[in-house]
N, CA, C and O of each residue as an XYZ file, in Angstrom:
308
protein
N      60.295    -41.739     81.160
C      61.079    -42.906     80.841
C      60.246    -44.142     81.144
O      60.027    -44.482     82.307
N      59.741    -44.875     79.998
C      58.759    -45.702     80.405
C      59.538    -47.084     80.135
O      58.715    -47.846     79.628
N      60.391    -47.520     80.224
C      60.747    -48.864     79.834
C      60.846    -50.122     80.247
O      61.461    -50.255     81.305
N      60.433    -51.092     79.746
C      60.222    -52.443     80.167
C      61.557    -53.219     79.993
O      61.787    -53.738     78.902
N      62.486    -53.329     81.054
C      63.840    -54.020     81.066
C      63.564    -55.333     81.748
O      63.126    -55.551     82.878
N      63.932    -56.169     80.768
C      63.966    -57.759     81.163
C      64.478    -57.670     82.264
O      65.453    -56.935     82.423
N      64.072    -58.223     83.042
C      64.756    -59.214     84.527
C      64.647    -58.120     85.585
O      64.609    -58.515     86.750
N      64.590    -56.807     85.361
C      64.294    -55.548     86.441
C      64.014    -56.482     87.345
O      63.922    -57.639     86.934
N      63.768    -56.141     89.116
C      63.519    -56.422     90.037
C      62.609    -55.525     90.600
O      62.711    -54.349     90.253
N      61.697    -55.854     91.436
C      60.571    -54.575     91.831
C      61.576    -54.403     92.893
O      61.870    -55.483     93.407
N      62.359    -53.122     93.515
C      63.015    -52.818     94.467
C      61.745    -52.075     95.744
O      60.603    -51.615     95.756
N      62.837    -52.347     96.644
C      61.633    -52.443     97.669
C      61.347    -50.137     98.337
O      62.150    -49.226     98.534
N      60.036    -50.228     98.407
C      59.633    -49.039     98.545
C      59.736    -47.864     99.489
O      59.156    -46.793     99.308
N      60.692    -48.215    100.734
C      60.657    -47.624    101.570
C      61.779    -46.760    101.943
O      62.123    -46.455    103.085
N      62.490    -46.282    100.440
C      63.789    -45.497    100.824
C      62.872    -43.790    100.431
O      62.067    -43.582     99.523
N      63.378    -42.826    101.479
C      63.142    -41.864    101.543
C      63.149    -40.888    100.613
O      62.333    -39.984    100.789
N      63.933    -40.823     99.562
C      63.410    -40.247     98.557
C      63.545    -41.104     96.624
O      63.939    -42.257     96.447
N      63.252    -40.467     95.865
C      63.061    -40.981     94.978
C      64.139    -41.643     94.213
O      65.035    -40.907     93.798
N      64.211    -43.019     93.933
C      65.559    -43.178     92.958
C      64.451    -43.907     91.606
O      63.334    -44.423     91.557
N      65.532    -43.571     90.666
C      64.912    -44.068     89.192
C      65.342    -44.945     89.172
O      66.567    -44.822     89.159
N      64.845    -46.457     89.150
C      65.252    -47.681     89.033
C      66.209    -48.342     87.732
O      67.296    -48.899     87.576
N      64.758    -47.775     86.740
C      65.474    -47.812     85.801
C      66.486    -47.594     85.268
O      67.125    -48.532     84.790
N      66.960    -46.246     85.185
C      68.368    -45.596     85.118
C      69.419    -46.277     86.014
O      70.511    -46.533     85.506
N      69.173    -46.614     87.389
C      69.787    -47.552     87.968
C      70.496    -48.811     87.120
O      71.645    -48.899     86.688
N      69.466    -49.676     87.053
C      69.638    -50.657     85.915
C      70.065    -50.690     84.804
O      70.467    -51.759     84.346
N      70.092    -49.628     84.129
C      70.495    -49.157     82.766
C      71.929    -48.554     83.176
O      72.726    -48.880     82.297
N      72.449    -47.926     84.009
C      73.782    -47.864     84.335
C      74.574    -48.840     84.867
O      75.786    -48.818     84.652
N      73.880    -50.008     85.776
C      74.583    -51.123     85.951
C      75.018    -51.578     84.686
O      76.159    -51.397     84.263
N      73.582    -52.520     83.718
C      74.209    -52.668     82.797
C      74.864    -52.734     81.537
O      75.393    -53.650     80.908
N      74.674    -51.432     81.320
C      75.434    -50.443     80.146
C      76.765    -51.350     79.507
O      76.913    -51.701     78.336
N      77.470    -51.547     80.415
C      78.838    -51.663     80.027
C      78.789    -53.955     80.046
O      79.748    -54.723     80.115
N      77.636    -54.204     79.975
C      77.654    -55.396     80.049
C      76.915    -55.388     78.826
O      77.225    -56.454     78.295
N      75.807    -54.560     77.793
C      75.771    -54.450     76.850
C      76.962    -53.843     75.984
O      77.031    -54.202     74.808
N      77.709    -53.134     76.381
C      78.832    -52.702     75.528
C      79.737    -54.207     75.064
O      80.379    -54.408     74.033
N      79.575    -54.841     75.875
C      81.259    -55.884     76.012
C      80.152    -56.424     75.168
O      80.624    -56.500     74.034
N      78.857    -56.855     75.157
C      78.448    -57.614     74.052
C      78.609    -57.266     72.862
O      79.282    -58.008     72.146
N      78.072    -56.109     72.338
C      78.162    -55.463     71.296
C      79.803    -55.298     70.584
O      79.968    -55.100     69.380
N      80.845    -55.414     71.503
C      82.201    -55.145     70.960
C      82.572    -55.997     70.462
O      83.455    -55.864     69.615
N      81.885    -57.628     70.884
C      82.121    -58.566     70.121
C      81.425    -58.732     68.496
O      81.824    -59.545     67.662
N      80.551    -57.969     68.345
C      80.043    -57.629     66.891
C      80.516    -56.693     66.031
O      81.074    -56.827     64.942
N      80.114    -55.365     66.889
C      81.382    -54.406     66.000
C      81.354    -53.447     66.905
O      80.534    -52.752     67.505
N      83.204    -53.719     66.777
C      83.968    -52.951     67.776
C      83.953    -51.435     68.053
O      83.901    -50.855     69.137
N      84.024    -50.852     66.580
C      84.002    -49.658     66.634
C      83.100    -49.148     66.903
O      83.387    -48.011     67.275
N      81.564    -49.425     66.958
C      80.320    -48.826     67.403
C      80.410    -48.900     68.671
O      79.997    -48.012     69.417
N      81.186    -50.406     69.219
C      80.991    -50.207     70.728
C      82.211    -48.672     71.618
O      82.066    -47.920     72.582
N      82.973    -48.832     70.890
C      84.379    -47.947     70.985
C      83.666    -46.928     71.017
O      83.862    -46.079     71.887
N      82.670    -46.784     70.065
C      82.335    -44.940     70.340
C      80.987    -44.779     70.998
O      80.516    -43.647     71.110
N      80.381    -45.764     71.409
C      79.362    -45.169     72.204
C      80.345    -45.505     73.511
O      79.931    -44.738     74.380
N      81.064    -46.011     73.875
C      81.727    -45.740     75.165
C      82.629    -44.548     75.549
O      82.842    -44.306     76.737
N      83.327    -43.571     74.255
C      83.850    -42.728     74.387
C      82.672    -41.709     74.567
O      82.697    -40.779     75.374
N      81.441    -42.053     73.556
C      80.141    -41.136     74.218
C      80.149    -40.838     75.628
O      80.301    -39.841     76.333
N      79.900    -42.238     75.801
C      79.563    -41.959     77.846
C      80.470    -41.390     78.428
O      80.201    -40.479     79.211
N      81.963    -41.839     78.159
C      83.254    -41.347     78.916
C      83.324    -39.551     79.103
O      83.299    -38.859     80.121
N      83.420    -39.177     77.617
C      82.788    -38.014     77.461
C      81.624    -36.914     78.057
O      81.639    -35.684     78.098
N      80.644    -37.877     78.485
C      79.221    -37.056     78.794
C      78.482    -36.349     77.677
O      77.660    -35.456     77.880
N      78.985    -37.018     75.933
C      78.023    -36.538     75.328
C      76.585    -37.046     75.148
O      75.730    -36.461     74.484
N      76.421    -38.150     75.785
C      75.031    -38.830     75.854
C      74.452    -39.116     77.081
O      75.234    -39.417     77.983
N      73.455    -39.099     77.289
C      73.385    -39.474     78.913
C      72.591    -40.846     78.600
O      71.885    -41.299     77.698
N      73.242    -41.363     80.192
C      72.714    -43.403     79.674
C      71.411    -43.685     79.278
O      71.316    -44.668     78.544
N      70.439    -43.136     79.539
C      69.298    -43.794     78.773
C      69.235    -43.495     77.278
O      68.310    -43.879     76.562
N      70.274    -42.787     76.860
C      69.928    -42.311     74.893
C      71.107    -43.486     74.806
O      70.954    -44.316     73.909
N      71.975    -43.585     75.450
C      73.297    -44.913     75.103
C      72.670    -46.189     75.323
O      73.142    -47.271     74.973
N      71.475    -45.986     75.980
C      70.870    -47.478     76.430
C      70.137    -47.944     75.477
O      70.301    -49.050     74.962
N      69.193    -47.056     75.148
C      68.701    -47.126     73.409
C      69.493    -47.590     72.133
O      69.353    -48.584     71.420
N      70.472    -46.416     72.081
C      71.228    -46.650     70.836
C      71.890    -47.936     70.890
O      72.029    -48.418     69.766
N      72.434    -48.792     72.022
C      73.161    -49.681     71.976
C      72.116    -50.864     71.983
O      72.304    -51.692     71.092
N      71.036    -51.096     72.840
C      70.089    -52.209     72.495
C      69.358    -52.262     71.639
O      68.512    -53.148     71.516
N      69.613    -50.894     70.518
C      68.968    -51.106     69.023
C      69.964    -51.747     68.159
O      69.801    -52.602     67.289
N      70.983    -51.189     68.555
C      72.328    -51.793     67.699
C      72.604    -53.114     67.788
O      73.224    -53.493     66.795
N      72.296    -54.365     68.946
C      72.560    -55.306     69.672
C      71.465    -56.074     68.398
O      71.735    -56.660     67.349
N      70.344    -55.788     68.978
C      68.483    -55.779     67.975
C      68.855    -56.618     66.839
O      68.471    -57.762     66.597
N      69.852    -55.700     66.020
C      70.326    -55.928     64.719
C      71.050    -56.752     64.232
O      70.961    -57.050     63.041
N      71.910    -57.291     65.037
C      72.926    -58.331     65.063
C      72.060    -59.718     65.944
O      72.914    -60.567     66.197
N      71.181    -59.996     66.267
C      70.637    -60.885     67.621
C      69.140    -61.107     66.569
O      68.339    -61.998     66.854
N      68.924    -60.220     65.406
C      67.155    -60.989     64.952
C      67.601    -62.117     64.117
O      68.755    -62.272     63.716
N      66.352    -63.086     63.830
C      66.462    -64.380     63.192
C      66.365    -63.466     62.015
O      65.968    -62.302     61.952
N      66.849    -64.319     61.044
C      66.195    -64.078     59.549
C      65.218    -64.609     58.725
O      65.017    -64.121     57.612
């Protein structure tokens, strides 16, 4: 999982075993990209949240699919 997330924080190094930051971050804010996206279209946001609710996706493929979807609605023309 190699990804470059705006605003990440370098968290500090001295907890005993390993946490994925990223995924961290990407589960915080999942649902703060959702509420964006619902304001564009609802129903995409509706079902990648029944995705997650579900457990048919795990958050980094919802983190993708939804900040590609966001991508699309947010480029200049």
């Amino acid at each position: 999982m190699s990804r470059n997330i705006k605003g990440m924080r370098t968290p500090p190094s001295n907890y005993p075993w390993p946490i994925d930051w990223e995924l961290v971050h990407m589960t915080a804010y999942l649902p703060v990209k959702l509420a964006e996206l619902s304001y564009r279209d609802q129903e995409a946001a509706i079902g990648y949240l029944r995705d997650w609710g579900a457990k048919k996706k795990e958050v980094p493929q919802l983190w993708d699919e939804v900040t590609a979807a966001l991508a699309m609605y947010t480029k200049a023309p």
